[in-house]
Backbone as CSV, one residue per row, in Angstrom:
resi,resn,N_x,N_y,N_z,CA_x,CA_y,CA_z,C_x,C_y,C_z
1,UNK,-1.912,3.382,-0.120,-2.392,2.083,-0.499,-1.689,1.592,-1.771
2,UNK,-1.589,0.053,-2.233,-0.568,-0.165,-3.125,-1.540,-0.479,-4.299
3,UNK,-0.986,0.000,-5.887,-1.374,0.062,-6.632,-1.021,-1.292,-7.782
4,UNK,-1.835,-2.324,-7.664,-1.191,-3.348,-8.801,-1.662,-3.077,-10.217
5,UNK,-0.820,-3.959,-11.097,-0.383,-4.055,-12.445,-2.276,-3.573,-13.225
6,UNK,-2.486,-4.196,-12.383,-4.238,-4.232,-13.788,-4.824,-2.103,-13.218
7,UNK,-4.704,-1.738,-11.552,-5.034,-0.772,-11.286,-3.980,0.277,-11.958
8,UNK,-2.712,0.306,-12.182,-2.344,0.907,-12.750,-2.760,1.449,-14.461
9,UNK,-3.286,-0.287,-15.228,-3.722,-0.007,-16.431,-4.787,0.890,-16.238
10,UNK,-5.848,0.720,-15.504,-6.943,1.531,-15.392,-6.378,2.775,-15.229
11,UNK,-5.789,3.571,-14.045,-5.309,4.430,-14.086,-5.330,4.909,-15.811
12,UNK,-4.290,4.411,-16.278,-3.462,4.728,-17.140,-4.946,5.268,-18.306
13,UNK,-5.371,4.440,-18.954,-6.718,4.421,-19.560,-7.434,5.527,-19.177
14,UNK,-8.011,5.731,-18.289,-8.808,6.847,-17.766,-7.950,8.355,-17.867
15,UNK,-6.918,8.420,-18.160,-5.888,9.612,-18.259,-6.069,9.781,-19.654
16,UNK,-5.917,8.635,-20.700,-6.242,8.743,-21.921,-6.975,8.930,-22.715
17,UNK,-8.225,8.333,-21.631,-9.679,9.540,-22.178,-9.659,10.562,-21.543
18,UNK,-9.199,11.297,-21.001,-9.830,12.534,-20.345,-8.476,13.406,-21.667
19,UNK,-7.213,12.848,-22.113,-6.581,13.361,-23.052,-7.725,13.499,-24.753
20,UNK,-8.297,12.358,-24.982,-8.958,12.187,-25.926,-10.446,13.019,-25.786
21,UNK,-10.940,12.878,-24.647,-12.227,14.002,-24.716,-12.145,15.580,-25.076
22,UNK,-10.646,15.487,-24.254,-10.499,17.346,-24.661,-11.309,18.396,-23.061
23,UNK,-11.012,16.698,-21.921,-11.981,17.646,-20.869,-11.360,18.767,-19.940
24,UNK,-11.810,19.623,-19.609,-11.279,20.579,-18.967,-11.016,20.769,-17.484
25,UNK,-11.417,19.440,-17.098,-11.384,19.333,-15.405,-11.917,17.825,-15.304
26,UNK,-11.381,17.008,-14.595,-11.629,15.809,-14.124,-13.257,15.554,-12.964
27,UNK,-13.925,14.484,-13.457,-14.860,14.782,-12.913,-15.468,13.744,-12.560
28,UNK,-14.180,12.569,-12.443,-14.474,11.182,-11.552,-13.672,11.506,-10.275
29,UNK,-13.743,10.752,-9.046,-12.515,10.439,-8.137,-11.596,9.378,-8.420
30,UNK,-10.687,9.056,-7.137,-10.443,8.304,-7.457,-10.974,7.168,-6.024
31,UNK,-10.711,5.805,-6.869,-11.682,4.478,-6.242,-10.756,3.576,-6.020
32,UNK,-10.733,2.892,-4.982,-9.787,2.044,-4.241,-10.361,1.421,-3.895
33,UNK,-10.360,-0.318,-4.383,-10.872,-1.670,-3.721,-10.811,-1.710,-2.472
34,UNK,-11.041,-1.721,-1.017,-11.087,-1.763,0.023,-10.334,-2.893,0.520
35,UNK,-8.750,-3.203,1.542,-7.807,-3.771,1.292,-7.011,-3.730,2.817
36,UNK,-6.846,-4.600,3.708,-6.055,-4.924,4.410,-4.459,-4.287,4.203
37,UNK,-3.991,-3.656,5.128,-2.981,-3.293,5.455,-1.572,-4.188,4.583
38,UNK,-2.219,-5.577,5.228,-1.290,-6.801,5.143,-1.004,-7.156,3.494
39,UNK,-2.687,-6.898,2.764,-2.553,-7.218,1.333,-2.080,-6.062,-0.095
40,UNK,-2.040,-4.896,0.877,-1.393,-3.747,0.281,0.354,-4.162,0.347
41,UNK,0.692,-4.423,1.636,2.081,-4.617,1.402,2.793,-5.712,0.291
42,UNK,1.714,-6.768,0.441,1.941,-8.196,-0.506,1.894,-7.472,-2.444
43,UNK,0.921,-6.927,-2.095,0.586,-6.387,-3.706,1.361,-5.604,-4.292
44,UNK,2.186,-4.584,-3.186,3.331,-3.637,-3.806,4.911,-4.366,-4.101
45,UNK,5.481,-3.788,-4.901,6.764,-3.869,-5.525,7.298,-3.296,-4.668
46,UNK,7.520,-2.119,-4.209,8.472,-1.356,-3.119,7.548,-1.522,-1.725
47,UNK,7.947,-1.284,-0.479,7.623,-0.714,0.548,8.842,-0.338,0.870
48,UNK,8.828,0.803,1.742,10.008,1.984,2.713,9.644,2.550,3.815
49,UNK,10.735,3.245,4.200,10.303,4.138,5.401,10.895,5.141,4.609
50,UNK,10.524,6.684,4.869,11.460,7.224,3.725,10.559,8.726,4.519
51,UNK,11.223,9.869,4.622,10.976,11.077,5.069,11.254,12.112,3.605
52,UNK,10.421,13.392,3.910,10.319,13.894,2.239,11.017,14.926,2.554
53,UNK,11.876,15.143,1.505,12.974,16.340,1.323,12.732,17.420,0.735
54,UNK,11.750,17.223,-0.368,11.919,18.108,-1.033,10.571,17.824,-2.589
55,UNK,9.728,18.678,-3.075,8.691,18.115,-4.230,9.389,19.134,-5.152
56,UNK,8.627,18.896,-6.637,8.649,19.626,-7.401,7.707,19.012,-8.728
57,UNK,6.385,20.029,-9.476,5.968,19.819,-10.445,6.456,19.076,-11.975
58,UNK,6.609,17.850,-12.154,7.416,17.356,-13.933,6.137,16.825,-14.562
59,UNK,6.361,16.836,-15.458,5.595,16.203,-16.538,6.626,15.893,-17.729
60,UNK,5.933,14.395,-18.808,6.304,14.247,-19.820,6.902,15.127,-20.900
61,UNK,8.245,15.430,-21.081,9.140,16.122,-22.521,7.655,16.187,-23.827
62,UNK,6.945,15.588,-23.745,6.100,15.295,-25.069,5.163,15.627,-24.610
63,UNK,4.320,15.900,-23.915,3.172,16.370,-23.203,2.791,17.396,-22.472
64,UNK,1.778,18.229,-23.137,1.681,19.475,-22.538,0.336,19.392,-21.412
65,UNK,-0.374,18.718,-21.275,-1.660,18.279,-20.667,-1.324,18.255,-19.234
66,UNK,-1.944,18.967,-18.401,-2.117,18.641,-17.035,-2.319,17.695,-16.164
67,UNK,-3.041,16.610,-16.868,-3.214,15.282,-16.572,-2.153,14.732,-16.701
68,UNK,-1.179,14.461,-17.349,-0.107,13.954,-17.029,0.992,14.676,-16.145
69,UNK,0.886,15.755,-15.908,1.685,16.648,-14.418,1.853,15.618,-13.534
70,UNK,2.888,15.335,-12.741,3.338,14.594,-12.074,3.991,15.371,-10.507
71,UNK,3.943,14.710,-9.311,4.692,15.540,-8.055,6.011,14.532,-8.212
72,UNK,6.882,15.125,-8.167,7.847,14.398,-7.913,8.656,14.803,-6.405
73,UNK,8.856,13.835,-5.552,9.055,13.513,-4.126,10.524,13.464,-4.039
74,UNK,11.217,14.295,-3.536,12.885,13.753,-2.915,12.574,13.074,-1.582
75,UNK,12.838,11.859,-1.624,13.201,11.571,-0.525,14.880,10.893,0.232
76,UNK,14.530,10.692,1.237,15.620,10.088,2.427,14.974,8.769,2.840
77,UNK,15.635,7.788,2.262,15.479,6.152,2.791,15.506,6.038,4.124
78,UNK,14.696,5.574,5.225,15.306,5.389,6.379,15.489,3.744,6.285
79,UNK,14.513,2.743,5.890,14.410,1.664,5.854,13.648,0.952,4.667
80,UNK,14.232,-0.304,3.958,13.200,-0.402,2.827,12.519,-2.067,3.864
81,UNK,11.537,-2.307,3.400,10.879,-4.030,3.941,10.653,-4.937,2.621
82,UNK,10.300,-4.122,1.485,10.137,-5.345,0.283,10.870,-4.234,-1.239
83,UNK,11.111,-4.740,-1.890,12.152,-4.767,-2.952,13.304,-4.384,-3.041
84,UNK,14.005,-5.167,-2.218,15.502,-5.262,-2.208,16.096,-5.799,-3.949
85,UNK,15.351,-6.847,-4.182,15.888,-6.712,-5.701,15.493,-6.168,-6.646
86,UNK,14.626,-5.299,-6.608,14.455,-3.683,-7.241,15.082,-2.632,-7.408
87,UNK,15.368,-2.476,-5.925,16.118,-1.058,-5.931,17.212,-1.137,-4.828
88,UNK,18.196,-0.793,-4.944,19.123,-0.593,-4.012,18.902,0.787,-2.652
89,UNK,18.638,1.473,-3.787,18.432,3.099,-3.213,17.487,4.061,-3.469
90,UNK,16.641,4.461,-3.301,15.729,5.541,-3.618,15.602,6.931,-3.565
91,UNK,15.488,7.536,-4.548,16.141,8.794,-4.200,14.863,9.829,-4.714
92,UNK,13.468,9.627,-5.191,12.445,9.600,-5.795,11.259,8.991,-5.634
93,UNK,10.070,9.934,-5.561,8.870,8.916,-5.679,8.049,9.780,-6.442
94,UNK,7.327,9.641,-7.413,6.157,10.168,-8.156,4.536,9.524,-7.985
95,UNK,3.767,10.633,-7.919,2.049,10.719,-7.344,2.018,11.559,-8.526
96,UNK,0.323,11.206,-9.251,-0.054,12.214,-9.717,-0.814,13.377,-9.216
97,UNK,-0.548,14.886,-10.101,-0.935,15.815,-9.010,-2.287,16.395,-8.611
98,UNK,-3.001,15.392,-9.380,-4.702,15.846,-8.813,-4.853,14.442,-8.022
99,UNK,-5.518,14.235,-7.079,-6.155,13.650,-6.153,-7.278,12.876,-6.605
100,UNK,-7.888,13.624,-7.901,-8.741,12.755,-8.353,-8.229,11.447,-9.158
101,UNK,-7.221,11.572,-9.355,-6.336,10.591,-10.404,-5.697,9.813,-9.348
102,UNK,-5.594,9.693,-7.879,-5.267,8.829,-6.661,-3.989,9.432,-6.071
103,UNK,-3.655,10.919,-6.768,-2.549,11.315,-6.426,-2.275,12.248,-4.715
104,UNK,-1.415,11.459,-4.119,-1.541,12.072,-2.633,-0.216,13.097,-2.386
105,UNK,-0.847,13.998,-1.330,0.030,14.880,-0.766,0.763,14.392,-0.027
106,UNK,2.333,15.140,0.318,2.740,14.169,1.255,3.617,15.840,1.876
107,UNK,3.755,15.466,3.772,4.552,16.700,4.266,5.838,16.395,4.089
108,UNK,6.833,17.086,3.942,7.977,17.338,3.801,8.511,17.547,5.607
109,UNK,7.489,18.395,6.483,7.661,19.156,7.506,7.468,17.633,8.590
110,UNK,6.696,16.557,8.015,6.606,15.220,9.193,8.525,14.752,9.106
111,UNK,8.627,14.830,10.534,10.018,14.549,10.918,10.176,12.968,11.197
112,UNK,8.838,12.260,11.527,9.250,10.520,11.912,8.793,10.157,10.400
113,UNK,8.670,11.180,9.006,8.087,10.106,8.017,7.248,9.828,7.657
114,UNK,7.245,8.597,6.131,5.792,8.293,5.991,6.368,6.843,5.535
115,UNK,5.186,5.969,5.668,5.534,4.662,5.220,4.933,4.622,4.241
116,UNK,5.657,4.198,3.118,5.428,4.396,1.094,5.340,3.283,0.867
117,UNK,4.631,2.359,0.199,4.475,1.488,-0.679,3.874,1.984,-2.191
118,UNK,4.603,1.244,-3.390,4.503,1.475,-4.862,4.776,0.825,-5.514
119,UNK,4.799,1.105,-6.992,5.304,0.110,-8.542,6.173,0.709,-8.731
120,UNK,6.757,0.003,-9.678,8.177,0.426,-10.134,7.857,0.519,-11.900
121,UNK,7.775,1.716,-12.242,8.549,1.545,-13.411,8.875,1.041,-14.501
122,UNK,8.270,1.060,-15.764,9.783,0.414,-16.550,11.157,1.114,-16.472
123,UNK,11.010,2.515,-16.691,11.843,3.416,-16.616,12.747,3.269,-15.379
124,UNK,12.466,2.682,-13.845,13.092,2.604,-12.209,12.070,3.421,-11.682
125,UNK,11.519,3.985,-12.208,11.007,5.182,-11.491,9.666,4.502,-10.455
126,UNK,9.678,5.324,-9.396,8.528,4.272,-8.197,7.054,5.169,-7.935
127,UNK,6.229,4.988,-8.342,5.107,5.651,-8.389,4.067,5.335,-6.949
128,UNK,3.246,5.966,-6.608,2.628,5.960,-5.155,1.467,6.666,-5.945
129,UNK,0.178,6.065,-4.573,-0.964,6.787,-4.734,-1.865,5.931,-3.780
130,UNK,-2.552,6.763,-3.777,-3.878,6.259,-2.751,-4.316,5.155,-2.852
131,UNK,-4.266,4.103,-3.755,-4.621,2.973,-3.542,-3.776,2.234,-2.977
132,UNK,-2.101,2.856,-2.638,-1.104,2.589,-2.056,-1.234,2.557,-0.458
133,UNK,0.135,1.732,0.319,0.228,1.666,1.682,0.998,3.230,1.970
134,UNK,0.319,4.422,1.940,0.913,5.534,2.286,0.450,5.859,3.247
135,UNK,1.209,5.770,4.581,0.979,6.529,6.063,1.879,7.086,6.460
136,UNK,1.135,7.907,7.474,2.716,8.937,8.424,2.820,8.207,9.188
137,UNK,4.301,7.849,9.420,4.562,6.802,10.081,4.596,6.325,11.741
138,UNK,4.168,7.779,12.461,3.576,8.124,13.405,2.137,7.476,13.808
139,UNK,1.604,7.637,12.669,0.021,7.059,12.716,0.078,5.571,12.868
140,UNK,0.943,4.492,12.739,1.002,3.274,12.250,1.016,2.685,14.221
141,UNK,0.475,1.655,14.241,0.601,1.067,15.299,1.913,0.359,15.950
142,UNK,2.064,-0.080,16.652,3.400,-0.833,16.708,2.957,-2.365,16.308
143,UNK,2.037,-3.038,16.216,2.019,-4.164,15.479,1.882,-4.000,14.366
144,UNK,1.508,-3.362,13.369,1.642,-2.539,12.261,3.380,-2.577,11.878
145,UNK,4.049,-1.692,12.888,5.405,-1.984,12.179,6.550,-3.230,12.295
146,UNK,5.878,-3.726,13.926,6.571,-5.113,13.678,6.210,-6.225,12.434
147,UNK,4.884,-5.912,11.810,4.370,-6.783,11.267,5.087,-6.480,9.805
148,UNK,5.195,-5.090,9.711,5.941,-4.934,8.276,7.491,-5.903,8.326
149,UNK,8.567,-6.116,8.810,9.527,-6.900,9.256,9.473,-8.173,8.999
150,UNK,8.255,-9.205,8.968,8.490,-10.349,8.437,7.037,-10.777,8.185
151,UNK,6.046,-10.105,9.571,4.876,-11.160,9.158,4.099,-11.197,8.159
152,UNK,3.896,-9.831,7.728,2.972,-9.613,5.992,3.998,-10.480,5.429
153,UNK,5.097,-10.632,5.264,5.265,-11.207,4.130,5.150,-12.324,4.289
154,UNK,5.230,-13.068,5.689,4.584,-14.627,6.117,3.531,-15.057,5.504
155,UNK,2.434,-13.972,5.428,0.733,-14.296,5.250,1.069,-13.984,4.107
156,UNK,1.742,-13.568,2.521,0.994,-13.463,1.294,0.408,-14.509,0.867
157,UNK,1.137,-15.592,0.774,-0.141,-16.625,0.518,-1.152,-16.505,0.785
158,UNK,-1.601,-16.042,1.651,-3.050,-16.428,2.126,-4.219,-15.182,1.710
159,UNK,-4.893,-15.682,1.775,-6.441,-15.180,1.082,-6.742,-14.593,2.318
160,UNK,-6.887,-12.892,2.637,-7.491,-12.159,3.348,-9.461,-11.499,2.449
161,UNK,-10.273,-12.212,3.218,-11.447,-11.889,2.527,-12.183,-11.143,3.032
162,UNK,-12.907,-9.572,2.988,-13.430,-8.795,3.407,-14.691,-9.082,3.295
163,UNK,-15.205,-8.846,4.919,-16.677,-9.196,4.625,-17.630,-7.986,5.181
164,UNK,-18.296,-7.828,3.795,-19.331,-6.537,4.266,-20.937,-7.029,4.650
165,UNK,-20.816,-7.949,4.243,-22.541,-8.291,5.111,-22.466,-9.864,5.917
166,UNK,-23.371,-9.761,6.457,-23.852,-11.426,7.098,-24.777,-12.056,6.456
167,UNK,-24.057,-13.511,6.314,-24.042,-14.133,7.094,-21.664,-13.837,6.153
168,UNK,-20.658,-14.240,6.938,-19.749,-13.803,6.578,-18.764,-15.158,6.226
169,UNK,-18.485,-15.918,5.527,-18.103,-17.653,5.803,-16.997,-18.210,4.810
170,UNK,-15.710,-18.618,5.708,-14.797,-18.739,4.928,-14.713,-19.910,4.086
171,UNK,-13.938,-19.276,2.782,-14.397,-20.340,1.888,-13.339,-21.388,1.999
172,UNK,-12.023,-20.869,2.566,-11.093,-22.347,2.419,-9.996,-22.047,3.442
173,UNK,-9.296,-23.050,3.679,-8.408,-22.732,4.909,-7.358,-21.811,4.842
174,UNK,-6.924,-21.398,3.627,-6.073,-20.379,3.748,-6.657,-19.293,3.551
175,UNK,-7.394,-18.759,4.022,-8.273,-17.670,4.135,-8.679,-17.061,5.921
176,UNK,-8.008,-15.406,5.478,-8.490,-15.075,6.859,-9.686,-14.028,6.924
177,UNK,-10.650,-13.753,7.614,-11.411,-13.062,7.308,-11.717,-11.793,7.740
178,UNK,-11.824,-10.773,7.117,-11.702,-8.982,7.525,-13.088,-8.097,7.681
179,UNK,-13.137,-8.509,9.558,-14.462,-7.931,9.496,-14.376,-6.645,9.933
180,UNK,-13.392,-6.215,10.345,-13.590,-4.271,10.774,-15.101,-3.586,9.740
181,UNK,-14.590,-3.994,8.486,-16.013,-3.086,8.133,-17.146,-2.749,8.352
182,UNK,-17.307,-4.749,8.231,-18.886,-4.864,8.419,-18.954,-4.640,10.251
183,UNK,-18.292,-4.672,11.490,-18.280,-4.410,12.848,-18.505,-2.995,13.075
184,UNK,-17.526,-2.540,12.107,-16.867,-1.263,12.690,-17.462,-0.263,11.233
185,UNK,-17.474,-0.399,10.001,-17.960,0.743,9.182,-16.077,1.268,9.064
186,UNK,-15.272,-0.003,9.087,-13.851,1.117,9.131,-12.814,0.472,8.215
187,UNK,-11.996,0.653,7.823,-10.581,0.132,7.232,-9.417,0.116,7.833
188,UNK,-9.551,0.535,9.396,-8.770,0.989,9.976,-9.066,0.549,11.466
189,UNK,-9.603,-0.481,11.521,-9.838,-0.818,12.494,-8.984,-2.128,13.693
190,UNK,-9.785,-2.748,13.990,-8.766,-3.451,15.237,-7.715,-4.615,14.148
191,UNK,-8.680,-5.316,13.017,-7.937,-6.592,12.549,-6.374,-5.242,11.732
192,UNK,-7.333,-4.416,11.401,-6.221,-3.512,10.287,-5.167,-3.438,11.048
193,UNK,-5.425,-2.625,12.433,-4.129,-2.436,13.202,-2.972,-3.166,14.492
194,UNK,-3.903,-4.560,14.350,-3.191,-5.079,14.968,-3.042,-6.703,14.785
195,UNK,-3.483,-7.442,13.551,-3.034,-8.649,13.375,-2.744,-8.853,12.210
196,UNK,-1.925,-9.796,11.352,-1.970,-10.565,10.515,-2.286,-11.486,10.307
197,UNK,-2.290,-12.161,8.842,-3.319,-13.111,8.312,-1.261,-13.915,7.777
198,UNK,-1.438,-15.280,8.778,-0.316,-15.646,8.580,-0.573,-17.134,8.331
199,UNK,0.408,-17.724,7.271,0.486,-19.036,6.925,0.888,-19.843,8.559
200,UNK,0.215,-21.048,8.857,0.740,-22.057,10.120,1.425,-23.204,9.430
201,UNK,2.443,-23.918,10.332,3.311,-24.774,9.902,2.109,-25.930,9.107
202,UNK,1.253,-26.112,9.629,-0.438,-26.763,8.953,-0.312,-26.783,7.403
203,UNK,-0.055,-25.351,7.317,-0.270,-24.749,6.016,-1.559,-23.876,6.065
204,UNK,-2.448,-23.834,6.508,-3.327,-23.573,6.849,-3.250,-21.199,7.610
205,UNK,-4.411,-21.040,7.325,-3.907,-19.156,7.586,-4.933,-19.108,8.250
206,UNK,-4.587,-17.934,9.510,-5.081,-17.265,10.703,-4.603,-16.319,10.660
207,UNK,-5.272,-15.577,11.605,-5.174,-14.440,12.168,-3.910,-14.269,13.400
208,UNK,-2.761,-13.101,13.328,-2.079,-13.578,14.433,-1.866,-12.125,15.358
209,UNK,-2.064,-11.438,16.437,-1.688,-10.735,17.074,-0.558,-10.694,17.580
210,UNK,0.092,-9.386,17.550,1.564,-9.739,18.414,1.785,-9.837,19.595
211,UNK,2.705,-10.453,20.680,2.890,-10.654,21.875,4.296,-12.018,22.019
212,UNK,4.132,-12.722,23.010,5.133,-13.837,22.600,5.363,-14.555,21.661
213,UNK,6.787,-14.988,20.961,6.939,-15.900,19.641,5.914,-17.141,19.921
214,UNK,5.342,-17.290,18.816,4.310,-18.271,18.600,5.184,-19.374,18.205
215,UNK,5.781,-20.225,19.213,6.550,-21.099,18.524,6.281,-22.470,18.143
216,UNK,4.822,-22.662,18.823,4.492,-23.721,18.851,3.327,-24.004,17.699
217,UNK,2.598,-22.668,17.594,1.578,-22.669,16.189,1.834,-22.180,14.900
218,UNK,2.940,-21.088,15.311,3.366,-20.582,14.015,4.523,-20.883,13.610
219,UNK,5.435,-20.664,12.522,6.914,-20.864,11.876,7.604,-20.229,12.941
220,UNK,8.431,-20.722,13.662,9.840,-20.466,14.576,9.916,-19.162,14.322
221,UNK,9.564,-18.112,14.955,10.235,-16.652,14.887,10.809,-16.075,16.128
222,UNK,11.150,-14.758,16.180,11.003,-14.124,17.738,10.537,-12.851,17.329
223,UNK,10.033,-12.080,18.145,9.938,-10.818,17.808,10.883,-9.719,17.618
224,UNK,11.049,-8.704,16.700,11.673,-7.818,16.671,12.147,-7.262,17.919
């Protein structure tokens, strides 16, 4: 799942008290706003396709604390979908290494991959974590990956609004609305895996499933 600018501060903060308490084990989790597929990709700086080569334990030259221990990820680019003017090449990804801090495992041994979304850095360096778009890329649907290709980035404009109770009512036209939860109890459910929330030539945002180019309601495309 993708981690933005203000979740990272938090992150960051909560590492700094647990440095300043002097605690000996972490004893929050970690907590992730509940988030459309579509608005994880919009929110991240990187997305990839990228298979893992190789980890290894780093931490900060200046820091002896466990809490700042870091996994650091070799990977193999297969494909990037968003920050081309970021990064050319990736050769790296860093998670932190407790789980409670949002830091995820990743196999080395998955042969189709994982699909990574992250921040970048001041340093270049691209950080991942559970509030990030991290899947094996096996698991992902096929409208899922056609949708990574152009249509998430069609719909960022638009206001995807999760609704956990009834009565559920959109507040404005560029707004699409995400009921897997309240239907289904899921994040992962039918809207997650198979539509986007896409701007119409209107201006106006819906919901779009894949099948034939929508040429007549949506912006001129074809499918992958």
């Amino acid at each position: 799942m993708a981690m933005s600018q203000e979740q990272s501060v938090r992150l960051g903060l909560w590492v700094l008290f647990l440095l300043g308490a002097g605690m000996e084990e972490v004893v929050e989790g970690c907590s992730c706003h509940p988030a459309h597929p579509q608005q994880l990709f919009c929110s991240a700086e990187i997305v990839i396709r990228a298979k893992i080569s190789g980890e290894k334990i780093v931490s900060p030259s200046n820091s002896s604390s466990p809490y700042m221990k870091m996994i650091q990820y070799e990977i193999k680019m297969i494909k990037m979908f968003k920050g081309f003017d970021k990064a050319k090449d990736i050769q790296y990804v860093y998670t932190p290494v407790f789980s409670s801090l949002c830091g995820v495992k990743l196999d080395s041994n998955n042969k189709a991959g994982y699909l990574l979304s992250g921040s970048m850095w001041s340093d270049g360096r691209i950080s991942i974590g559970q509030c990030d778009l991290v899947e094996s890329w096996d698991n992902l649907s096929l409208s899922q990956k056609k949708n990574l290709n152009y249509r998430y980035q069609m719909g960022c404009e638009c206001r995807i609004n999760t609704c956990y109770t009834v009565p559920c009512v959109s507040t404005g036209e560029n707004e699409c609305l995400w009921t897997d939860w309240l239907l289904d109890n899921s994040l992962n459910g039918e809207q997650a895996r198979q539509y986007a929330c896409i701007r119409r030539t209107d201006t106006t945002c819906s919901w779009y499933r894949g099948g034939p180019p929508p040429e007549k309601d949506f912006l001129d495309m074809t499918d992958p």
